[in-house]
C-alpha positions in Angstrom: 168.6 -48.3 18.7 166.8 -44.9 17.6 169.9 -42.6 16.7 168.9 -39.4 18.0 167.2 -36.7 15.9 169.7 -34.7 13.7 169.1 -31.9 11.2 171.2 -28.7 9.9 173.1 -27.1 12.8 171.7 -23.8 13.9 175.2 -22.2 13.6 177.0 -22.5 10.5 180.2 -21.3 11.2 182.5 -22.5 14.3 183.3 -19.7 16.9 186.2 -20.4 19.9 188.5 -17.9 22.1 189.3 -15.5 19.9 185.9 -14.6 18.9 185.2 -14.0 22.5 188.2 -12.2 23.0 187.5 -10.0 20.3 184.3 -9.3 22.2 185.9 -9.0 25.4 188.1 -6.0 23.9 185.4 -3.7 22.4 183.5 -4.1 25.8 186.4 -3.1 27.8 187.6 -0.5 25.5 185.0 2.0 26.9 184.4 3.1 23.1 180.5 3.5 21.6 179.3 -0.3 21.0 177.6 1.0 17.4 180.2 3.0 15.8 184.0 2.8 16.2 187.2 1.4 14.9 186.1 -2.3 14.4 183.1 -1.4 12.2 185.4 0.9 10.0 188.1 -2.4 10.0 186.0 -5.3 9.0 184.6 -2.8 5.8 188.2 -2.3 4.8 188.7 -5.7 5.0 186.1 -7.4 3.4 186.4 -5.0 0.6 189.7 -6.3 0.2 188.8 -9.6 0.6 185.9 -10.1 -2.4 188.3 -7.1 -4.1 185.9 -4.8 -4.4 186.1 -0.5 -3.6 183.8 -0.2 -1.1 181.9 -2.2 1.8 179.7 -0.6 4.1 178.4 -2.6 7.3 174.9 -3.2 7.2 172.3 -4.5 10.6 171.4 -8.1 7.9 171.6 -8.8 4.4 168.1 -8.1 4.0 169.1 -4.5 5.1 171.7 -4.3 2.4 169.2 -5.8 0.4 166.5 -2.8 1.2 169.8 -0.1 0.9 170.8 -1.7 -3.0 166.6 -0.6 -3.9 167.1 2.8 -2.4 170.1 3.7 -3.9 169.1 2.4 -7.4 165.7 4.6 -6.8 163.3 1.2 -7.8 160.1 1.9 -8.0 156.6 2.2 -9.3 156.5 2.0 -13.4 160.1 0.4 -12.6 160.7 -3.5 -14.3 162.8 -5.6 -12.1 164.1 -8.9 -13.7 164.1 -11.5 -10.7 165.5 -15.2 -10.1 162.8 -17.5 -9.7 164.3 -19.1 -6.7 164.9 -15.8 -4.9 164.6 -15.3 -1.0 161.4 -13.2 0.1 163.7 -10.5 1.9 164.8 -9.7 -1.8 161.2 -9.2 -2.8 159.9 -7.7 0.0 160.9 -4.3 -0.5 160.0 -4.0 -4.5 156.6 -4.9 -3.8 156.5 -2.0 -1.1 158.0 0.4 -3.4 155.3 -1.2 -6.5 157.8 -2.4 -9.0 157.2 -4.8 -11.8 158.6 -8.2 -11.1 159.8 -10.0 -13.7 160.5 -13.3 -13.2 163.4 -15.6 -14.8 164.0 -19.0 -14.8 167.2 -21.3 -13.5 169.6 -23.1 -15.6 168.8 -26.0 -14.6 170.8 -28.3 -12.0 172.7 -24.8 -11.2 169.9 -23.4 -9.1 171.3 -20.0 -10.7 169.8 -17.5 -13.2 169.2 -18.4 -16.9 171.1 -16.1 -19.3 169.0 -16.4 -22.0 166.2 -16.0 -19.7 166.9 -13.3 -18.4 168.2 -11.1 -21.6 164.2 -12.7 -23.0 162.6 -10.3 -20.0 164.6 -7.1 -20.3 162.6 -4.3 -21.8 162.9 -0.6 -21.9 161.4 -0.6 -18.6 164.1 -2.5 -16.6 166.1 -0.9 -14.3 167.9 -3.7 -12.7 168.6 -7.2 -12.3 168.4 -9.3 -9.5 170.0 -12.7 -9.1 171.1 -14.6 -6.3 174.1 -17.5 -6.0 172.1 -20.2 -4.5 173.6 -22.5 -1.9 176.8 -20.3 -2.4 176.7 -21.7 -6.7 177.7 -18.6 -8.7 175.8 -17.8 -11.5 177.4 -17.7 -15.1 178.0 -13.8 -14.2 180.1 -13.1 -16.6 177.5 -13.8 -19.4 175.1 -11.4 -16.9 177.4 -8.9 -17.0 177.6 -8.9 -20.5 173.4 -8.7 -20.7 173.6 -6.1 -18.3 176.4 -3.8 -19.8 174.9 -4.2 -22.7 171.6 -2.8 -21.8 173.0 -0.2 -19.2 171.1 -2.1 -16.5 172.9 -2.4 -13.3 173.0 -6.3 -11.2 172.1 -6.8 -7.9 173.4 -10.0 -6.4 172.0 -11.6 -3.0 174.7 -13.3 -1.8 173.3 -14.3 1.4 174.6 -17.9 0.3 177.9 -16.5 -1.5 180.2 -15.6 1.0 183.7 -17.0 -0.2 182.5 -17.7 -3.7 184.7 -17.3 -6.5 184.3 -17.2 -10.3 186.3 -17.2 -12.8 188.9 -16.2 -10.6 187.1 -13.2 -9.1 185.3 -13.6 -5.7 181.7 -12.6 -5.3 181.2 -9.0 -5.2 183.6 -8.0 -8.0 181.0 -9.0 -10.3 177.8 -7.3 -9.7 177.2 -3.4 -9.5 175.9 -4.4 -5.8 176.3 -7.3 -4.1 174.3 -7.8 -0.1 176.0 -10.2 1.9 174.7 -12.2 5.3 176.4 -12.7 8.4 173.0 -14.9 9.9 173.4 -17.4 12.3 173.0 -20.4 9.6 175.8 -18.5 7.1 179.3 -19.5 6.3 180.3 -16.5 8.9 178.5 -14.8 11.4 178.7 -12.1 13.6 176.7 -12.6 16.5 173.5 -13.7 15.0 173.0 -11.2 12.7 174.8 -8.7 10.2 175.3 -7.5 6.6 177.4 -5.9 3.9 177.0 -4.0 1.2 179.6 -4.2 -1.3 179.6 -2.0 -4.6 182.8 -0.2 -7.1 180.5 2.9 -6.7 181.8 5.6 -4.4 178.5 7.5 -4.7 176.1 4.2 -3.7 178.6 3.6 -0.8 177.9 6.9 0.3 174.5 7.3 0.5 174.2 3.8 2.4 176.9 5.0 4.9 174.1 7.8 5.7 170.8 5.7 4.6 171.7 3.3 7.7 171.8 5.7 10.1 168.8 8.0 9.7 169.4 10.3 6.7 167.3 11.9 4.3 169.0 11.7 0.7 167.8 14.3 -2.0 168.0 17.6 -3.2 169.4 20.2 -0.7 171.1 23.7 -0.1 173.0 25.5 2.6 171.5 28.2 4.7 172.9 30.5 7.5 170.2 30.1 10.8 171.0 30.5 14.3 167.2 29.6 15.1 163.1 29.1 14.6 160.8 32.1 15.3 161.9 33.6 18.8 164.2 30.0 19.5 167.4 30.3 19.2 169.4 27.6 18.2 171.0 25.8 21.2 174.9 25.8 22.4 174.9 21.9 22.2 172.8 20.4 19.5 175.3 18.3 17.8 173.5 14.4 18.8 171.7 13.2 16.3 170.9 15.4 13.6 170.3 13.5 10.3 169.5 15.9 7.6 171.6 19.2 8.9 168.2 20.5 9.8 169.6 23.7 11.0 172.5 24.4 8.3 170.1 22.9 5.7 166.8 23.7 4.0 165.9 20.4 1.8 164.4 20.7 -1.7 163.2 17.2 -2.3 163.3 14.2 -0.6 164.2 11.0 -2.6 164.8 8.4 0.1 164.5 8.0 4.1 167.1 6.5 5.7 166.9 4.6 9.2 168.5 2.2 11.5 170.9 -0.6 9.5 174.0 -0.3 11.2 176.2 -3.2 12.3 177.3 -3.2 16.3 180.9 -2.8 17.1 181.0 -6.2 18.8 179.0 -8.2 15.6 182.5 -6.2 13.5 185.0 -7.0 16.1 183.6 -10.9 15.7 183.4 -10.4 11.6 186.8 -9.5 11.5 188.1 -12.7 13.1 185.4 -14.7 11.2 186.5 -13.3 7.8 190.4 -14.1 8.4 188.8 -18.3 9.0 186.5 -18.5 6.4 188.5 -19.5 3.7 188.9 -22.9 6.5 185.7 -23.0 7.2 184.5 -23.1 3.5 187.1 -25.9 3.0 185.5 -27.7 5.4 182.2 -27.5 3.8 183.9 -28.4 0.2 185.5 -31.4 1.9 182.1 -32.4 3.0 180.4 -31.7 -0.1 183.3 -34.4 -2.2 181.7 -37.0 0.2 178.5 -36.1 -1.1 178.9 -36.4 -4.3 181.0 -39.2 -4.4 178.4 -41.6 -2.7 175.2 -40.3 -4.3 177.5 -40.2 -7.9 177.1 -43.9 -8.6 173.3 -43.7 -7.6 171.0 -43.9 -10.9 168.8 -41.1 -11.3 170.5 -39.1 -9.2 171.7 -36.2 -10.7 174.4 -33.6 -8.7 174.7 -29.5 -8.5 175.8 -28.4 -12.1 179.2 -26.3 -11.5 180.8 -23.8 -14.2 184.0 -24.3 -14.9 186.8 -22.3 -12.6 183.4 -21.7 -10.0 184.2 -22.1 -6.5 181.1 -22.8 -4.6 180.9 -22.0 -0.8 178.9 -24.7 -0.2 176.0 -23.1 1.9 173.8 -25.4 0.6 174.8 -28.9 -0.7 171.3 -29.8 -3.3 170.9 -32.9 -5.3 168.3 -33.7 -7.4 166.0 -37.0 -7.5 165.2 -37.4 -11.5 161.9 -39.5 -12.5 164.3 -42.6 -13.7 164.8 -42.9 -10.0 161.4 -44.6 -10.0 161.5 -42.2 -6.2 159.2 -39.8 -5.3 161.4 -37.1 -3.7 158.5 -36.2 -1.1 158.9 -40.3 0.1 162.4 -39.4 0.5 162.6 -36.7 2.5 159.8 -38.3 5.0 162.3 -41.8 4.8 165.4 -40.0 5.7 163.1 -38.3 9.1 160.7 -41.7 9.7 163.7 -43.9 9.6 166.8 -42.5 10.3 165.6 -39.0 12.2 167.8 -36.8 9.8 165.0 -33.5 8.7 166.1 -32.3 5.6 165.2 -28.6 5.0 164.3 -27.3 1.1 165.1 -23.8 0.0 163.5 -22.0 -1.8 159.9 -22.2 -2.6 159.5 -20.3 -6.6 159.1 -16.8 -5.4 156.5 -16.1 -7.9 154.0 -18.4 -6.3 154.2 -16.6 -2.9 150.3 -15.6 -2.2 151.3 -11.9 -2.2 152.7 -12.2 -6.0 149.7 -14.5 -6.8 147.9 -11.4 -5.9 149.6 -9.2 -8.1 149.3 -12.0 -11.3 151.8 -14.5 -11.4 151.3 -18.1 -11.8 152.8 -21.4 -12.4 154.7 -22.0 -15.8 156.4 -18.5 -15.4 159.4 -20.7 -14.9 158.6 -24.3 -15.6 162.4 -25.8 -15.1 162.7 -24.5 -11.2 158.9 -25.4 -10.5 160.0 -29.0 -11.7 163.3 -29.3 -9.6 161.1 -27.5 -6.8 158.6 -29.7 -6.7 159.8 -32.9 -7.5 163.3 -33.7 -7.6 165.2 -30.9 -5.0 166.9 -32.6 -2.1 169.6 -30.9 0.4 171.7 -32.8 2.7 172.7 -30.3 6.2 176.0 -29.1 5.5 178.4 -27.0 7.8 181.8 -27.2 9.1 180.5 -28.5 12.6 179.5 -31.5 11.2 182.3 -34.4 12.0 183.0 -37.5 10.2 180.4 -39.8 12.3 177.8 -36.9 11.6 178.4 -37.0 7.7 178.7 -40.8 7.4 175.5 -41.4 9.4 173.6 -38.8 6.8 175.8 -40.6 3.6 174.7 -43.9 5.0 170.9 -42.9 5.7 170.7 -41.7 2.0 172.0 -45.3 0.5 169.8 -46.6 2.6 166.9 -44.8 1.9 167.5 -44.9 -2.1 167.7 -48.3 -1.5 164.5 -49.2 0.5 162.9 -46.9 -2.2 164.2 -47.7 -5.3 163.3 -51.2 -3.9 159.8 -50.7 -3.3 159.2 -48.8 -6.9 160.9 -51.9 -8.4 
């Protein structure tokens, strides 16, 4: 009997009642459905939650993402040292704004950024660091916020992947100077398909993207007294939408353009009651992920996520790694697990500095040989989420013996 075809669920959360009540109440409340109580709430809150000053709702992570450049004024003649395994919403907005990437390889079976890597690439020219905590692994931050202190370089961490994460004790987003969180459909909490955060200890960052996301101009600017233009006088009610002051303000020079990022007052209202589960949720995952490891553990030439000591992963991701004394070929795998047992296993991420549009600019293979190795030829990940019950995991724990062994077999 064909099982029918399974691959990572399209949610990666679990919703019920309460999120729709919490819905139910914003729309019934009369109040603006992009700016209210519930947006101001669920900032407070997950502040609070990954202990950190300041949060400020944001439309995606990739948003937050964008916001982190601004702020931090990135640009051309500007060195960014970058994580080889990266997402392309990370890059996406240095290449527009023409800075130098500089690319850094993993630590190996972590999937997260090389210290010593990294401090080899800083030069006078860097102005930040950018790392992200792949499949929801922290990197060894405490060793890149030495680096970075040292150097007066401030850390940008993607934690698309991260929400949840601890280490050392601290969660994700008391580490870096700014940390950009997702709410997606596929992340450990969502809010209705799409949503962000931006999290920073820096009152003045947290200010400018609390005006960056809805419209503003930021830059140099004074007060001036006008009641109009030529023979227009300035109208009784002009009080909607008026980013920049224009009346009350002449500008000086213009530093950054702000536009649309803001979260909906529903997606908050939802964020709120995800955030108060997610701690559940990711115990799920980590429950799921112990199963994992404990089948593929006793497998030869398997090799499992490398975890720092006191690290808490959120387990967005679960990744092992095929090694050569497998005698498998991880590509034969991965088309095994679909061809015969109809489980598609997705990959992420393809090395960032191979992406045709960094080709363009220069980069090649070799600029970090470890991640183009587990990338290419050993990476595996195994769909993970807290929907998944215990047929679900067995049936995925039972296709992998199964293909290792029809493999293993053959290369024998």
């Amino acid at each position: 009997m064909t099982l029918p075809a399974f691959t990572e669920p399209p949610v990666g959360s679990l919703f019920d009642e309460e999120e729709i009540e919490a819905v139910r109440g914003v729309l019934a409340s009369g109040e603006s459905l992009n700016r209210g109580k519930d947006v101001d709430a669920f900032e407070k809150e997950f502040a609070e939650y990954c202990g950190a000053a300041h949060a400020v709702a944001v439309s995606s992570c990739t948003a937050a993402l964008r916001l982190a450049i601004q702020v931090l004024r990135l640009g051309r003649g500007d060195e960014v040292v970058v994580q080889a395994n990266v997402f392309w919403a990370s890059m996406a907005p240095l290449m527009e704004r023409g800075a130098a990437i500089k690319i850094v390889d993993v630590d190996g079976y972590s999937l997260t950024a090389d210290p010593a890597s990294v401090e080899k690439q800083i030069t006078p020219q860097t102005k930040a660091i950018l790392v992200l905590s792949m499949g929801g692994n922290p990197c060894r931050m405490d060793e890149l916020r030495r680096i970075a202190d040292a150097h007066g370089i401030p850390i940008v961490e993607d934690a698309a992947h991260a929400v949840g994460t601890s280490y050392r004790g601290k969660k994700i987003g008391a580490w870096a100077d700014i940390t950009c969180f997702s709410f997606s459909t596929l992340k450990n909490m969502g809010t209705l398909g799409e949503g962000g955060m931006f999290v920073t200890n820096n009152k003045e960052w947290a200010a400018e993207v609390a005006k960056l996301r809805e419209y503003w101009p930021i830059g140099r600017s004074h007060a001036v007294q006008r009641e109009g233009f030529g023979p227009y006088r300035k109208p009784v009610d002009s009080s909607f939408m008026r980013p920049g002051d224009s009346y009350a303000v002449d500008w000086d020079e213009l530093q950054e353009m702000g536009t649309n990022y803001k979260m909906s007052s529903p997606a908050a209202a939802v964020g709120r009651v995800q955030l108060k589960k997610l701690d559940k949720h990711n115990a799920i995952r980590r429950s799921i992920a112990t199963r994992y490891d404990t089948a593929l553990r006793g497998l030869q030439g398997v090799a499992l996520l490398k975890q720092y000591p006191t690290a808490q992963p959120s387990w967005h991701l679960y990744n092992f790694f095929l090694l050569q004394e497998s005698g498998i070929d991880r590509d034969a795998f991965v088309a095994h697990m679909n061809d015969a047992h109809n489980i598609q296993l997705i990959n992420r991420f393809w090395p960032i500095h191979l992406h045709s549009v960094l080709r363009m600019q220069g980069h090649a293979i070799s600029e970090a040989p470890v991640y183009e190795r587990i990338w290419f030829r050993e990476l595996v990940a195994l769909p993970i989420a807290p929907s998944m019950d215990d047929g679900i995991v067995e049936r995925v724990i039972s296709a992998v013996e199964s293909t290792y062994r029809s493999l293993s077999g053959k290369a024998s």
